[in-house]
MARZA-631319 format. One record per atom (N, C-alpha, C, O): residue number from 1; atom name; residue in three letters; y, x, z. Coordinates in Angstrom, 1 decimal. Each point is the difference from the previous one (the first is absolute). Layout:
N
  pos  site  code       Y       X       Z
  NUM    CA   Ala       Y       X       Z
...
***
This chain:
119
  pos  site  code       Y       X       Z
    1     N   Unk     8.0   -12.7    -5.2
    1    CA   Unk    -0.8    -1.2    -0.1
    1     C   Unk    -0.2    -0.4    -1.4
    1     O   Unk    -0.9    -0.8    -0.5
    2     N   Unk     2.0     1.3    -0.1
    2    CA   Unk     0.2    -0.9    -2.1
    2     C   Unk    -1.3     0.7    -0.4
    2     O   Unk    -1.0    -0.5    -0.7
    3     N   Unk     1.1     1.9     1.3
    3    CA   Unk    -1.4     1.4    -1.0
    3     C   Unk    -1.2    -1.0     0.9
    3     O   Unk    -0.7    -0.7    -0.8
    4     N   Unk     0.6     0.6     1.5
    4    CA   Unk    -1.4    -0.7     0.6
    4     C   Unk    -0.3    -1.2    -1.0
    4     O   Unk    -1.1    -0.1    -0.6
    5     N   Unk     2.2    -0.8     0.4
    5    CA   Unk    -0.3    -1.4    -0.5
    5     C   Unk    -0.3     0.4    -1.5
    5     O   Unk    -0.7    -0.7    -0.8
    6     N   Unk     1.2     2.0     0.3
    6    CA   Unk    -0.4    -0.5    -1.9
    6     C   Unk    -1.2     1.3     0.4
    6     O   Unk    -0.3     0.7    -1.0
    7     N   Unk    -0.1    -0.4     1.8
    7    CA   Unk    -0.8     0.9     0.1
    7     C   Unk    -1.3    -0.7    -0.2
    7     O   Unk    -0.8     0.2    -1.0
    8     N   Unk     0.6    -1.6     2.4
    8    CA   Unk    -0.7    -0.8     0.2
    8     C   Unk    -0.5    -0.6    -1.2
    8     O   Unk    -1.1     0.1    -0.4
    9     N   Unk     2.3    -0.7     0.0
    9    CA   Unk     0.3    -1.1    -1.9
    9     C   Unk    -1.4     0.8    -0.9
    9     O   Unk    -1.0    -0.4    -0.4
   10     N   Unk     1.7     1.5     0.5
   10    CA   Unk    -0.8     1.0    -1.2
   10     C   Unk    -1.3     0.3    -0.1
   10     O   Unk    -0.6     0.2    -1.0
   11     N   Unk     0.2    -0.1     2.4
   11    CA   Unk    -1.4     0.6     0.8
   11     C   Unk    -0.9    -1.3     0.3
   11     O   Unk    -1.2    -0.1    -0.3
   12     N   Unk     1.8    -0.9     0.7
   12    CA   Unk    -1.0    -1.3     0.6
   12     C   Unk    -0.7    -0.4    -1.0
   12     O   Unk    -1.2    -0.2     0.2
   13     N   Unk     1.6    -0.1    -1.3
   13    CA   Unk    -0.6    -1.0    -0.8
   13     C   Unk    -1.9     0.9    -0.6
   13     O   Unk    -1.0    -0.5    -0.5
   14     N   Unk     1.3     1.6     0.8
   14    CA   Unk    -1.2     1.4     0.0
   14     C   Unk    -0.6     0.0     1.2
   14     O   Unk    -1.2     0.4    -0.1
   15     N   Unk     1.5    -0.6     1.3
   15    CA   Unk    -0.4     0.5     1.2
   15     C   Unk    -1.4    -0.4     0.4
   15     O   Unk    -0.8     0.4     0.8
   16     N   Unk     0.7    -1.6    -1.7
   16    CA   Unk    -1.0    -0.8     0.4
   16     C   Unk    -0.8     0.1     1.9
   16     O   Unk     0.9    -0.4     0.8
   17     N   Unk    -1.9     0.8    -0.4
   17    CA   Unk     0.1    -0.6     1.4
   17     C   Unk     0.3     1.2     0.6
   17     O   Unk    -0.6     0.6     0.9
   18     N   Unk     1.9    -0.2    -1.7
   18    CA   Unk     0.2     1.2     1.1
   18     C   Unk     1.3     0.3     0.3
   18     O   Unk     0.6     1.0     0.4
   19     N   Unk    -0.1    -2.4    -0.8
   19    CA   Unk     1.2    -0.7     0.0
   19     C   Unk     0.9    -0.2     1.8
   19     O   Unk     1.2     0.1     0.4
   20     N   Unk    -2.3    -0.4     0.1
   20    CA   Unk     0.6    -0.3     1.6
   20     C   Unk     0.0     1.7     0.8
   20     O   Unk     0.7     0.3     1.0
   21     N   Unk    -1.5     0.7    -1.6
   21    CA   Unk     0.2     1.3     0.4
   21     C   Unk     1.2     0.5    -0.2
   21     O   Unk     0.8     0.4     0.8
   22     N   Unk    -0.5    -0.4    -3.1
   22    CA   Unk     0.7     0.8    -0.3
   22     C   Unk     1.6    -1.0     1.2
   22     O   Unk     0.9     0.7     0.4
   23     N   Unk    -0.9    -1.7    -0.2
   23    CA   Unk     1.0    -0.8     0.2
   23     C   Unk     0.9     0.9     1.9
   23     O   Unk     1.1     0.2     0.4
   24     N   Unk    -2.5    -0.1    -0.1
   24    CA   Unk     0.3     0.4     1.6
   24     C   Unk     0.4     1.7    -0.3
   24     O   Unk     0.9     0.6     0.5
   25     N   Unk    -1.6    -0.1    -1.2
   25    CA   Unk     0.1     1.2    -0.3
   25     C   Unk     1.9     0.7    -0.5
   25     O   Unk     0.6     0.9     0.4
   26     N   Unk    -0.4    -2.0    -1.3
   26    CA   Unk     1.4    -0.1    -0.6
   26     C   Unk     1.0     0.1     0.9
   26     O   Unk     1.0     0.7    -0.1
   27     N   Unk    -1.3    -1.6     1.0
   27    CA   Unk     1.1    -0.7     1.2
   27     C   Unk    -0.5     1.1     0.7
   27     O   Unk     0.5     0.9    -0.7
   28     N   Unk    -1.2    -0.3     1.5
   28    CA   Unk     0.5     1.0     0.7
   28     C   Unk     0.4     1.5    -0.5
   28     O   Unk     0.3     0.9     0.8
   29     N   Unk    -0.3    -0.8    -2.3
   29    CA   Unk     0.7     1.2    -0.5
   29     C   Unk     1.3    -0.5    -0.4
   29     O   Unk     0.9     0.7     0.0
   30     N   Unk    -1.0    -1.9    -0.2
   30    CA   Unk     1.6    -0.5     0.0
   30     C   Unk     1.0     0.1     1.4
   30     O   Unk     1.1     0.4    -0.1
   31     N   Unk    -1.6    -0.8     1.1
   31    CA   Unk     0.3     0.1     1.3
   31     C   Unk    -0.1     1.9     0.8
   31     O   Unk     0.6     0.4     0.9
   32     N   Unk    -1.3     0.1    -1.6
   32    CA   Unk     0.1     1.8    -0.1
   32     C   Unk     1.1     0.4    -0.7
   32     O   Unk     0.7     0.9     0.5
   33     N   Unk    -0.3    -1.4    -1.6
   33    CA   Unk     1.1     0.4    -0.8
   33     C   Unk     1.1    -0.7     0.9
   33     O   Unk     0.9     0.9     0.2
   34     N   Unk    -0.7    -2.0     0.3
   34    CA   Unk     1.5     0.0     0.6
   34     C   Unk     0.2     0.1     1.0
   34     O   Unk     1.2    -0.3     0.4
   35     N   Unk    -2.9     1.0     1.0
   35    CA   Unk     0.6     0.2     1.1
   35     C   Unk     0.5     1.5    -0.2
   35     O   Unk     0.9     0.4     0.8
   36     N   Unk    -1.3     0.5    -1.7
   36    CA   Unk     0.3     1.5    -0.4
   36     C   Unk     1.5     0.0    -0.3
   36     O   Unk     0.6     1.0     0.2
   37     N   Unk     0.0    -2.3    -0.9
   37    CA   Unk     1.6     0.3     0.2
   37     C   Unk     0.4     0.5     1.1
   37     O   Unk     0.9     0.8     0.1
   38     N   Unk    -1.5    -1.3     0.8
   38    CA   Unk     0.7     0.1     1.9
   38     C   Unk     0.0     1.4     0.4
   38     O   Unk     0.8     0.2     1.0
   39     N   Unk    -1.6     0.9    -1.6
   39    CA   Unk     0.0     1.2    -0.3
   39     C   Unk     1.2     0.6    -0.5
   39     O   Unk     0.5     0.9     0.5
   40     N   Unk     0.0    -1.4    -1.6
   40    CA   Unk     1.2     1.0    -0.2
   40     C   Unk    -0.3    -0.5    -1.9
   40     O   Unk    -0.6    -1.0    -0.3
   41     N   Unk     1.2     2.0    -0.8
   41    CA   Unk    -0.2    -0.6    -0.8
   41     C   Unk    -0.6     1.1    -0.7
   41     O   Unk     0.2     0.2    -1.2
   42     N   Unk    -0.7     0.4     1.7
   42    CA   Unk    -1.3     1.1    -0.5
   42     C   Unk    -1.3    -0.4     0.0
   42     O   Unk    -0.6     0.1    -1.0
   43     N   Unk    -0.1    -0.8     2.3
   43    CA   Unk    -0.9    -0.9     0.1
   43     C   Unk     0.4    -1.4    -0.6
   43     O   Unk    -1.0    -0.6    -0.4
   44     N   Unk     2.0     0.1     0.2
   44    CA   Unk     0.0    -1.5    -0.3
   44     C   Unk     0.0     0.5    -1.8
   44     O   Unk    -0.7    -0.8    -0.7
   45     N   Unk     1.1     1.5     0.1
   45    CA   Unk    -0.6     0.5    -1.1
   45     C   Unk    -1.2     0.4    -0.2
   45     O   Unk    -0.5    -0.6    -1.0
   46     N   Unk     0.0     1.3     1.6
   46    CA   Unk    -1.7     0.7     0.2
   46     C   Unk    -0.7    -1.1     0.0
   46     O   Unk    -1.1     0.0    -0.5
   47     N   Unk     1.8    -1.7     1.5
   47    CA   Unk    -1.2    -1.3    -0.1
   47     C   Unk     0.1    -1.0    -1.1
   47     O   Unk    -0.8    -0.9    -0.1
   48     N   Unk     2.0     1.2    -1.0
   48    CA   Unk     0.0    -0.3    -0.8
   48     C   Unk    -0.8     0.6    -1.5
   48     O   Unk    -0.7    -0.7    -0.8
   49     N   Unk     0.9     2.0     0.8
   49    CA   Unk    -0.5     0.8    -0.9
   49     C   Unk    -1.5    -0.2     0.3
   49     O   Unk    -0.7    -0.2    -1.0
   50     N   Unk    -0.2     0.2     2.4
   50    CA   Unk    -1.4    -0.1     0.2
   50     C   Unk    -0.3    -1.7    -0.6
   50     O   Unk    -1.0    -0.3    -0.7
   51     N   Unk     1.9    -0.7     0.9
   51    CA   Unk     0.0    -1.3    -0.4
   51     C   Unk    -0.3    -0.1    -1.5
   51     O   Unk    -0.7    -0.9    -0.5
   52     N   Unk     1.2     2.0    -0.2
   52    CA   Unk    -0.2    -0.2    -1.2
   52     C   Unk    -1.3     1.0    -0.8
   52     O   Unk    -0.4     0.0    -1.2
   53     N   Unk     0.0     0.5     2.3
   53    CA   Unk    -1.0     0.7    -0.3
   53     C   Unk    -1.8    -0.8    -0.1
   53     O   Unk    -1.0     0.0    -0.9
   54     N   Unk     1.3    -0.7     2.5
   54    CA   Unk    -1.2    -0.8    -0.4
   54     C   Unk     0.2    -1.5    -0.5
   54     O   Unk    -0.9    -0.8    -0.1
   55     N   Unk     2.9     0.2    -0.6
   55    CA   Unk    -0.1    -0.8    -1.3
   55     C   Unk    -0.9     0.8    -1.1
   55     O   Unk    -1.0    -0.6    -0.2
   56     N   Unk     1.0     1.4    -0.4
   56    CA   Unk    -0.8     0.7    -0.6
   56     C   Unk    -1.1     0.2    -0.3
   56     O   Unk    -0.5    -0.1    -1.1
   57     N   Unk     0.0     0.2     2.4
   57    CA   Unk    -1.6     0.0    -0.3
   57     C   Unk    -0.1    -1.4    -0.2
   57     O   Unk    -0.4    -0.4    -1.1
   58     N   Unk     0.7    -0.6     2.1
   58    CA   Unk    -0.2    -1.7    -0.2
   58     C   Unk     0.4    -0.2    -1.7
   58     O   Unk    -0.8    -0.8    -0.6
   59     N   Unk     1.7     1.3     0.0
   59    CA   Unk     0.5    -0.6    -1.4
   59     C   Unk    -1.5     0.8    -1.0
   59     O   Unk    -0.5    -0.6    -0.9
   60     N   Unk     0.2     1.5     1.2
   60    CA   Unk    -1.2     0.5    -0.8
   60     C   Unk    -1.1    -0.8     0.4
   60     O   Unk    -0.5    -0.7    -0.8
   61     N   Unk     0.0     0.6     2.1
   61    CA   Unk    -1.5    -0.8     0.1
   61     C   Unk     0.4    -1.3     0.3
   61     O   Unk    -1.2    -0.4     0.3
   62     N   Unk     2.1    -0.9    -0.2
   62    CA   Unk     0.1    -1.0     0.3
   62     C   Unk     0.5    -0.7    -1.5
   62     O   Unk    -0.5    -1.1    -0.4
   63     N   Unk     1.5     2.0    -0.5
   63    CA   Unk     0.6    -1.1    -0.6
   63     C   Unk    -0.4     1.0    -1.3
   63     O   Unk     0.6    -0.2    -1.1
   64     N   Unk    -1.3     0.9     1.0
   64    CA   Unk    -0.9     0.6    -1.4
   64     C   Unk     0.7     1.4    -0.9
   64     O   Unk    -0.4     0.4    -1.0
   65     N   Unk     1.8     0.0     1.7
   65    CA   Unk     0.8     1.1    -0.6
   65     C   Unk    -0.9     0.8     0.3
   65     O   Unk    -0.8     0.0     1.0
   66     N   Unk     0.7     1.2    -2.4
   66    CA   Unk    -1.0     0.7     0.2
   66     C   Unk     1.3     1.0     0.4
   66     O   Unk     1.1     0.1    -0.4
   67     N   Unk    -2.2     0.8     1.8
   67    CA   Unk     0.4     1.1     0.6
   67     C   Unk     0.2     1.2    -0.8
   67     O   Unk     1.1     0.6     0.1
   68     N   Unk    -2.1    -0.2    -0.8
   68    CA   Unk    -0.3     1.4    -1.0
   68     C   Unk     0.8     1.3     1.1
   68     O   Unk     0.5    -0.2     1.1
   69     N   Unk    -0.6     1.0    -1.8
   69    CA   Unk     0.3     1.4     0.7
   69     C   Unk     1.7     0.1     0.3
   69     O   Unk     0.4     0.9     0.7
   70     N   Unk     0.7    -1.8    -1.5
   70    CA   Unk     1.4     0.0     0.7
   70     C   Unk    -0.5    -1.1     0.8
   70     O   Unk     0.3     0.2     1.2
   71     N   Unk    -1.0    -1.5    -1.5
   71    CA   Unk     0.0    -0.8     2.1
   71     C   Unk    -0.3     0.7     0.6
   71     O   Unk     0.8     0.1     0.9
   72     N   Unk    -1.6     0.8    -0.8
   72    CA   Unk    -0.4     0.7     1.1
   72     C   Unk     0.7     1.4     0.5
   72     O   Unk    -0.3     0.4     1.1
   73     N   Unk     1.2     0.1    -1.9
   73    CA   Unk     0.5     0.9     0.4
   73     C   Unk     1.5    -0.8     0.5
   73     O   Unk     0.7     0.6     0.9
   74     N   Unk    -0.3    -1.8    -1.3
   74    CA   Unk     1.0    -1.2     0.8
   74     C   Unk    -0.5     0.0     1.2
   74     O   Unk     0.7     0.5     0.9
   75     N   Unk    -1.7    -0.9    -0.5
   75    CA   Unk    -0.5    -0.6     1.1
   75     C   Unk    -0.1     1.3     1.3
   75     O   Unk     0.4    -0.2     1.2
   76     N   Unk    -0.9     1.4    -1.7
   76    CA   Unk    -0.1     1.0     0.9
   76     C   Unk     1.6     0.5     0.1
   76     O   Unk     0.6     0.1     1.1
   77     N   Unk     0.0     0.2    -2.3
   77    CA   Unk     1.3     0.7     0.7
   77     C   Unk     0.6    -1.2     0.4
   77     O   Unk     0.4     0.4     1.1
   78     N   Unk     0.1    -1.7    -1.0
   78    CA   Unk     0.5    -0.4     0.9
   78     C   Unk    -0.7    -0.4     1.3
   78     O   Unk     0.8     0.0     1.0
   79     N   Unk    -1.8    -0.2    -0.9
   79    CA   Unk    -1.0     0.5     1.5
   79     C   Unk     0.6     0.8     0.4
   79     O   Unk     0.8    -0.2     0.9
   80     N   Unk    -1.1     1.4    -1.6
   80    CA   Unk     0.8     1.0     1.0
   80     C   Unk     1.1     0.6     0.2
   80     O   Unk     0.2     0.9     0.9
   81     N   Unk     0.8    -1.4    -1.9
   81    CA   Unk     1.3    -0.2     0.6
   81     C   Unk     0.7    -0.9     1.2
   81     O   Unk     1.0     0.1     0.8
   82     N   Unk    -2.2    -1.2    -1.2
   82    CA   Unk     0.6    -1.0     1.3
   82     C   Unk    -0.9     0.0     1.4
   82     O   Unk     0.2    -0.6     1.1
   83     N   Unk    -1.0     1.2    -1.2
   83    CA   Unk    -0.6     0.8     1.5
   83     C   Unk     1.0     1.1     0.3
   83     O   Unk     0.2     0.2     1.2
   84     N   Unk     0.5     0.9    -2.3
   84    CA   Unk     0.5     1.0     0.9
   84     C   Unk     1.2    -0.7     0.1
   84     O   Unk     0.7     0.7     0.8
   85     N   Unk     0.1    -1.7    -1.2
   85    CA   Unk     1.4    -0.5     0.3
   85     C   Unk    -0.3    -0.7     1.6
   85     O   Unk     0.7     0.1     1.0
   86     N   Unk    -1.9    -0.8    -1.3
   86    CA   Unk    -0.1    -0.8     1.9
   86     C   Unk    -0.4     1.2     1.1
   86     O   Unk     0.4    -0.1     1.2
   87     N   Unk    -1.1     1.2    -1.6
   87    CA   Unk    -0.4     0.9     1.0
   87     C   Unk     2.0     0.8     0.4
   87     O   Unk     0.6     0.2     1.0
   88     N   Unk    -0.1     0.1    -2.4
   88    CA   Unk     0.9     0.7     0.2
   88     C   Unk     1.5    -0.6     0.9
   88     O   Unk     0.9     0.6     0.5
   89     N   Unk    -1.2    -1.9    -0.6
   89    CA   Unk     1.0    -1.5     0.7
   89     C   Unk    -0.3     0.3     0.7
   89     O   Unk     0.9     0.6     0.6
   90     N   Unk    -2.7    -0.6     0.3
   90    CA   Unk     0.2    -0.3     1.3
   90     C   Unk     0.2     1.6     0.5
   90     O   Unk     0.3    -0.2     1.2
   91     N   Unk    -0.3     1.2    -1.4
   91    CA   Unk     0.6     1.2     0.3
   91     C   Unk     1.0     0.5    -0.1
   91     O   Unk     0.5     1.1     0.5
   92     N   Unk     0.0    -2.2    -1.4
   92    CA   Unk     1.8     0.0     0.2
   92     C   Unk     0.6    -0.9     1.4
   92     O   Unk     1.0     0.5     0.5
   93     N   Unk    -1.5    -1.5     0.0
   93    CA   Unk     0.1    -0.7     0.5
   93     C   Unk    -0.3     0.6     1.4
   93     O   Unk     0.9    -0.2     0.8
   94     N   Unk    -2.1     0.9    -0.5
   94    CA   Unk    -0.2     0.4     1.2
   94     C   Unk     0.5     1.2     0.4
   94     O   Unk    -0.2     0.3     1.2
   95     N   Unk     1.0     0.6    -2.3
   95    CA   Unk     0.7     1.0     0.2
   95     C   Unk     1.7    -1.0     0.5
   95     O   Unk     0.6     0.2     1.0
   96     N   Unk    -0.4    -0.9    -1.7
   96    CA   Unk     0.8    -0.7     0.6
   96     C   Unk     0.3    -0.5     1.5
   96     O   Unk     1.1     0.3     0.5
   97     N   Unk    -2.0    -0.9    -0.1
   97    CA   Unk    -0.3    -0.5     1.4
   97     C   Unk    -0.3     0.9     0.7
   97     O   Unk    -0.2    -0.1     1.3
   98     N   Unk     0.1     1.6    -2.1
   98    CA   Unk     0.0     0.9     1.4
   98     C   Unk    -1.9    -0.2     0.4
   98     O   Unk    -0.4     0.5     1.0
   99     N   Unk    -0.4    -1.0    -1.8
   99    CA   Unk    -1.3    -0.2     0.6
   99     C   Unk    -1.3     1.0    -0.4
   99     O   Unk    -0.5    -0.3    -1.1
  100     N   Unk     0.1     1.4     2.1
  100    CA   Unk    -0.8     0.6    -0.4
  100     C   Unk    -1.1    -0.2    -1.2
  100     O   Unk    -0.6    -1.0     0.2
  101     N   Unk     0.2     1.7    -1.2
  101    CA   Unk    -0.6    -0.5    -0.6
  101     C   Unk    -1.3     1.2    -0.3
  101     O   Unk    -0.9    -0.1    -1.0
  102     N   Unk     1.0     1.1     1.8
  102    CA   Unk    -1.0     1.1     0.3
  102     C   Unk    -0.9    -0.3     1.1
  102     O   Unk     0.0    -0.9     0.9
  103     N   Unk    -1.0     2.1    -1.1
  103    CA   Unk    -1.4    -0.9     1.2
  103     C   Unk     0.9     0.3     0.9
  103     O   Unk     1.0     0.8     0.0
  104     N   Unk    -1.7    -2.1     1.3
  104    CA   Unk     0.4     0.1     1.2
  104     C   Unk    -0.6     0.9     1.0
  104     O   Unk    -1.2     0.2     0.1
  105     N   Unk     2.4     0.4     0.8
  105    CA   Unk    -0.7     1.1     0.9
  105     C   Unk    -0.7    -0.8     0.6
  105     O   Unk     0.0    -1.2     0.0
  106     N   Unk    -1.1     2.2     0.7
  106    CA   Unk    -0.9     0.1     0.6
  106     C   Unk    -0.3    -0.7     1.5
  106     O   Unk     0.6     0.6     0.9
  107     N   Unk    -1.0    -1.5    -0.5
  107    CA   Unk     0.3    -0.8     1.3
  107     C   Unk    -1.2     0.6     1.0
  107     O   Unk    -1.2     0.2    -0.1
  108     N   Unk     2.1     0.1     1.2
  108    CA   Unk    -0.6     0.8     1.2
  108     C   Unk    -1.0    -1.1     1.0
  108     O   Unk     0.7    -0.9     0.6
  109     N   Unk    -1.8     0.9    -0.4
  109    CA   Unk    -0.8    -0.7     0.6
  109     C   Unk     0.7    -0.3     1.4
  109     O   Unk     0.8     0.8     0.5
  110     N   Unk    -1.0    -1.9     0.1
  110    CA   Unk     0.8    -0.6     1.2
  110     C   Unk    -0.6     1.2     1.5
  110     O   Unk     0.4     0.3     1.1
  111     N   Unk    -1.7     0.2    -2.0
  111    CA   Unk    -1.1     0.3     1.3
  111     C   Unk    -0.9     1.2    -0.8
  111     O   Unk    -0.3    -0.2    -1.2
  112     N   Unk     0.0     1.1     1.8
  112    CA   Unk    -1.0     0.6    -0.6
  112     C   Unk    -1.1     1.0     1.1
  112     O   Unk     0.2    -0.1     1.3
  113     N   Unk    -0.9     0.7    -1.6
  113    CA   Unk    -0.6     0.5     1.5
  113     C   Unk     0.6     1.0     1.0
  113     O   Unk    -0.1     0.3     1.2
  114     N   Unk     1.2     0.4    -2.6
  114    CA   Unk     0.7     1.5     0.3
  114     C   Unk     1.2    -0.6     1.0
  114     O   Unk     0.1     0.6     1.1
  115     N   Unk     0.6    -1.6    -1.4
  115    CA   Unk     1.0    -0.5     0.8
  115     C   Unk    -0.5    -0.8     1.0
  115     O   Unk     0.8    -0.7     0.5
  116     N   Unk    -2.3     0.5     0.1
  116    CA   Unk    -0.1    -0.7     1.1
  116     C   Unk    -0.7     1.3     1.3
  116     O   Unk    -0.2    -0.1     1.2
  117     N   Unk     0.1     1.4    -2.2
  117    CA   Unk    -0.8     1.2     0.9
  117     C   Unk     1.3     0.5     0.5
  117     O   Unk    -0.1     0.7     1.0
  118     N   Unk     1.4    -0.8    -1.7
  118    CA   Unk     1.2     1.1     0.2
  118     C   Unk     0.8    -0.7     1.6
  118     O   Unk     0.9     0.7     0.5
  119     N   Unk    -1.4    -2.0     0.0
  119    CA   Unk     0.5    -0.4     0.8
  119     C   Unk    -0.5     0.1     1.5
  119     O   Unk     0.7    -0.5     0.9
***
């Protein structure tokens, strides 16, 4: 919640009317970042590290840090470090729980014409 509040500090006073967006936008990547702890700490990392990914882009177009070609190579590798830390959490997680995470077999129709002629 502290990274949200000097996030906000830094970003609002720029946001001009796009202030009540970036605001809701924040709070639910902040609220992404700490239901992903509940995952384990591969994802609760991965919602941190993505947290800081789109602080990032907000600190280049909201509060005037110019991005140039290291923001932008910031912004993508931690993007995609913290997408593969949340995909790799919750695959840690569901290997955990024992919960399939391959396609589901095939579900046999209750009725079909072949099983109403065989009777």
């Amino acid at each position: 919640m502290a990274a949200l509040a000097v996030l906000v500090a830094v970003c609002a006073p720029h946001a001009g009317s796009m202030l009540v967006p970036v605001l809701v936008y924040g709070a639910m990547l902040t609220v992404m970042a700490v239901l992903s702890t509940g995952l384990g700490r591969l994802a609760g990392l991965g919602g941190a590290v993505f947290f800081v990914s789109d602080g990032l882009i907000a600190l280049g177009h909201f509060a005037g840090h110019p991005a140039g070609t290291a923001g932008s190579v910031a912004v993508m590798a931690t993007y995609g470090v913290g997408q593969a830390l949340l995909a790799a959490g919750v695959l840690h997680r569901a290997a955990a729980d024992d919960v399939p995470t391959g396609p589901r077999p095939a579900v046999l129709p209750l009725w079909s014409p072949r099983s109403s002629a065989a009777r």
